[in-house]
KEBA-476119 format. One record per residue (C-alpha): x, y, z. Coordinates in steps of 0.25 Angstrom, whole numbers, padded with zeros to 4 digits, always signed. Example, Ala and Ser with C-alpha at 12.3 -4.5 7.8 and 13.67 -1.06 7.14 Angstrom:
<lotors>
+0049-0018+0031+0055-0004+0029
</lotors>
This chain:
<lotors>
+0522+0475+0340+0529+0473+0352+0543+0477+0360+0547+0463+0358+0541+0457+0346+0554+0456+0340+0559+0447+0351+0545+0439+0351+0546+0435+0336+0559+0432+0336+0555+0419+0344+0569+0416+0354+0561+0409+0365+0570+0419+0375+0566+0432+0368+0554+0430+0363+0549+0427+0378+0555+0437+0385+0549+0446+0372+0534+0441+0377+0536+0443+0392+0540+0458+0390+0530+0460+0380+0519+0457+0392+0526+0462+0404+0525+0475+0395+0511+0472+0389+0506+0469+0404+0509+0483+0407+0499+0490+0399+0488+0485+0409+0492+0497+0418+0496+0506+0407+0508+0504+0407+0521+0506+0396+0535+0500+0398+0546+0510+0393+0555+0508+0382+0566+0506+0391+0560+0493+0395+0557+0487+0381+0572+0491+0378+0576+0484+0391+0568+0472+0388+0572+0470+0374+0585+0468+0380+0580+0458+0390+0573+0451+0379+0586+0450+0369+0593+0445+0381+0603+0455+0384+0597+0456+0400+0589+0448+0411+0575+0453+0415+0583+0455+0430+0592+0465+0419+0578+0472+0414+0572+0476+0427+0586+0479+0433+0587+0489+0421+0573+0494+0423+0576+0497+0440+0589+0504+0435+0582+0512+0424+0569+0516+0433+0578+0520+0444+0588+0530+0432+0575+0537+0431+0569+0540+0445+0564+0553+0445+0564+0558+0432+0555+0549+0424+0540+0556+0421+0531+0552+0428+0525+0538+0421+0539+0532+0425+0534+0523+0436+0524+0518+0427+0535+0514+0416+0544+0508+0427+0533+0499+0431+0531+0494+0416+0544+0493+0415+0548+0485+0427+0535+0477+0427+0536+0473+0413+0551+0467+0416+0545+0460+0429+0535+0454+0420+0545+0449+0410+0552+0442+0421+0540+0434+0426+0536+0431+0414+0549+0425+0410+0549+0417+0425+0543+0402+0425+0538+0402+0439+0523+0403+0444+0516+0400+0456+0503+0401+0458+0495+0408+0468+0495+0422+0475+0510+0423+0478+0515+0421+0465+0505+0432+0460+0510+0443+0471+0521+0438+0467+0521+0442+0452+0516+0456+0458+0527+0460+0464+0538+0455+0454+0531+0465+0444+0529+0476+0454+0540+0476+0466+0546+0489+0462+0534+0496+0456+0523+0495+0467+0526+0495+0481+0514+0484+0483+0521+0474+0474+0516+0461+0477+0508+0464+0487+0492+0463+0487+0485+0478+0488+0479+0484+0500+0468+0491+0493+0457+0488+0485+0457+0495+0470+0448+0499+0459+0453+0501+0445+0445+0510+0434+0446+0501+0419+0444+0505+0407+0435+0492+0402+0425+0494+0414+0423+0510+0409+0432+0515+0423+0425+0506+0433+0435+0495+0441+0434+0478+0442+0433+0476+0458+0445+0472+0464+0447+0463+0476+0447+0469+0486+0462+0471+0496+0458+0463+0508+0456+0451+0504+0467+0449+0492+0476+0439+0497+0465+0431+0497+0457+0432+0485+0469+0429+0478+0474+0416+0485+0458+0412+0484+0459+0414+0468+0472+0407+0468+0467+0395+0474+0454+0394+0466+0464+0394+0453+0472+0383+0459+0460+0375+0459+0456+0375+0446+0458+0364+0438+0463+0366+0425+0464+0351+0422+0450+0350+0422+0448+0362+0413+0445+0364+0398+0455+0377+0393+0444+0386+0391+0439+0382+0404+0455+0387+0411+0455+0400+0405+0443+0405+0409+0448+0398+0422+0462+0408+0423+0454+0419+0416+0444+0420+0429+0456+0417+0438+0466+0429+0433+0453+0438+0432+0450+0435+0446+0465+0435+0450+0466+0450+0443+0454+0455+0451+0459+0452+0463+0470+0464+0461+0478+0459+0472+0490+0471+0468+0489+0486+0469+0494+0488+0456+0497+0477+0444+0489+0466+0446+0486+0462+0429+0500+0464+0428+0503+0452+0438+0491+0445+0434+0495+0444+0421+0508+0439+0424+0503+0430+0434+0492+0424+0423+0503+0420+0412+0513+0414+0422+0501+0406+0428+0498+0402+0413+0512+0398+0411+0511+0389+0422+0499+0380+0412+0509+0379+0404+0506+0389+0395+0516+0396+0387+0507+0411+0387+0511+0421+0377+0512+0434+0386+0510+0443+0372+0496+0441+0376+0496+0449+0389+0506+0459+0381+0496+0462+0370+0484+0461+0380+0488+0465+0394+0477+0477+0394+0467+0467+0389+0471+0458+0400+0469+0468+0411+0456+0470+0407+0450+0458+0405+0453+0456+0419+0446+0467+0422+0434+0463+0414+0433+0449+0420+0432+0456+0434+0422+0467+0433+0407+0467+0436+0398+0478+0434+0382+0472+0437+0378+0486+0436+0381+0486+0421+0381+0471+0418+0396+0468+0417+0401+0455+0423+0415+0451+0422+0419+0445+0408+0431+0437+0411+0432+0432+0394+0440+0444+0391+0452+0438+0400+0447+0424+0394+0450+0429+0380+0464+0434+0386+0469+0421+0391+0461+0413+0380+0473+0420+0370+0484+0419+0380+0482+0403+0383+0474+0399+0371+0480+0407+0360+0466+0412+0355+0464+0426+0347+0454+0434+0356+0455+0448+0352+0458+0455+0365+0452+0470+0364+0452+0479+0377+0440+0487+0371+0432+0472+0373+0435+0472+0389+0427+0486+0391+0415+0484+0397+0408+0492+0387+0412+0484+0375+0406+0475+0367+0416+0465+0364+0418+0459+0349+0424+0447+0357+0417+0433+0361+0425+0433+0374+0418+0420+0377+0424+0414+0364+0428+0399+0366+0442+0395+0367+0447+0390+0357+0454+0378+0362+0442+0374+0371+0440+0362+0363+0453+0358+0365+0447+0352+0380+0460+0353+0385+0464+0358+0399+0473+0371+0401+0485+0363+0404+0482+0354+0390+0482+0367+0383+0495+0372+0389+0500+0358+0383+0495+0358+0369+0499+0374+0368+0515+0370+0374+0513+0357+0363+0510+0364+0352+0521+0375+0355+0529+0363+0357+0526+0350+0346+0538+0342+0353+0537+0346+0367+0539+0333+0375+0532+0330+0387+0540+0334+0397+0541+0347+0391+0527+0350+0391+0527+0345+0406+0536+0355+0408+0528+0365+0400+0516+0362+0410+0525+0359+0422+0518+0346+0422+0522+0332+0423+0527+0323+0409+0517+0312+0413+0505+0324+0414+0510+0330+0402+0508+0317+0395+0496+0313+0398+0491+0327+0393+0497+0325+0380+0487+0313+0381+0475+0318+0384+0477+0329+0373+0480+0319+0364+0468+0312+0367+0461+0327+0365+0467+0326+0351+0473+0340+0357+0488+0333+0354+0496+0324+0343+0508+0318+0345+0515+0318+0330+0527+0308+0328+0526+0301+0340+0531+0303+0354+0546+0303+0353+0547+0311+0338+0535+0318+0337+0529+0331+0343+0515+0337+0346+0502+0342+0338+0492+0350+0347+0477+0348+0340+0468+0361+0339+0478+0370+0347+0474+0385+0345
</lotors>
């Protein structure tokens, strides 16, 4: 149980999603071992509750870290950096903006780490190696320094031409899996690239139109990491390619809404997984794209939504929202009860 399951199960659209977006930013600091002090979950209890802004939290959080200079022990930078982080990841999280492409991730880097690191937002100018626990101490190849800038606008661009219109669901998630795997390997920062990538992943899911649950990356966020990791390492030596179907099974959850037990001891390259990581996806029969599925799941959510709601959902226009709701009903994927002026929506076969 959760800081904040209190606030989630109460169910005010306000609290319950401010609740969510602090149990990630938190969450998301267990992938460097990190814990957030109590001084923050009382400080963003009050944030949550509305008695103070997010500016109001990480004003607090400068005023209590500088109270302590110099007489903290010596883990204190590592708390501040929880701390702080986990604030700036609960203010991004709550911003409906997003671009897409290179900037918008350095970006994101440096809003969580100006402050913290001195290389905020800017690429690294060295290459790195990093011993992990699933690949028994050994480290995924990085790319190397020289030539980052590059890689990442090249990755960005490739994504950009992917057609997601002409894509089954099953087909798009294997799609994003391979791009944020490959995104992640590039390593473009110093210091908390899973952290931005993370962050950067859901608000580029948001922009589908998909309304993702953060709890997901909260309860998961070391599994997250090293799925990453698994789906870029390659050993030939001892017969190990990179297996990209544990980050598959991540987002299949996250976007999808299956139940695929996520276990760390399954990522280690020694294990013998219990797990069919090449399951199907449920809702692969649905034959709808990535954008359909966004629409059925706002639908469903949302029995009466009128169309220029979901094209606001979508950010698409009434007249392209409409004839989706068509072509799903031509599926048999959507009903329309009671007719169009009176009646609402039924979605078919909807996990």
């Amino acid at each position: 149980m959760s800081e904040f399951d209190e606030y989630i199960r109460q169910g005010e659209q306000g609290p319950k999603e401010k609740a969510l977006a602090w149990q990630t930013a938190i969450g998301l600091q267990d992938v460097d071992g990190l814990k957030p002090s109590e001084y923050l979950l009382d400080t963003a209890k009050r944030h949550i509750e509305g008695d103070i802004t997010i500016d109001e939290v990480k004003g607090l959080l400068d005023s209590y870290y500088k109270s302590k200079e110099g007489r903290l022990l010596s883990d204190k930078e590592r708390t501040e950096e929880a701390d702080k982080v986990s604030a700036r990841i609960t203010e991004l999280l709550q911003e409906n903006t997003f671009a897409f492409n290179p900037l918008e991730y350095k970006r994101i880097h440096k809003r969580l780490f100006e402050g913290i690191f001195k290389f905020a937002g800017q690429y690294r100018t060295y290459n790195i190696s990093k011993q992990e626990w699933v690949l028994n101490g050994a480290s995924v190849l990085y790319n190397p320094f020289e030539n980052l800038a590059e890689t990442l606008e090249y990755d960005f661009e490739q994504e950009r031409k992917y057609n997601y219109n002409a894509a089954s669901t099953d087909q798009s998630i294997a799609h994003i899996a391979a791009f944020t795997a490959g995104l992640w390997q590039i390593h473009p920062f110093g210091e908390g690239n899973t952290r931005t990538t993370a962050v950067f992943l859901i608000k580029y899911l948001r922009s589908f139109g998909f309304a993702v649950s953060n709890d997901l990356f909260a309860a998961h966020s070391w599994y997250f990491r090293n799925a990453l990791v698994r789906a870029n390492y390659t050993n030939r030596e001892k017969g190990i390619a990179p297996d990209i179907s544990f980050l598959e099974m991540f987002l299949r959850n996250l976007v999808l809404g299956e139940q695929h037990e996520l276990r760390n001891r399954d990522l280690h390259v020694d294990a013998q997984s219990e797990n069919e990581n090449n399951s199907k996806c449920k809702n692969c029969t649905l034959n709808c794209t990535l954008e359909e599925l966004a629409v059925l799941q706002f639908i469903k959510d949302n029995p009466k939504a009128t169309q220029e709601m979901i094209a606001k959902h979508i950010n698409r226009s009434q007249r392209t929202v409409k004839s989706m709701t068509i072509r799903l009903t031509e599926k048999g994927l959507l009903v329309r009860k009671n007719g169009k002026r009176d009646g609402w929506w039924e979605t078919v076969n909807l996990v």
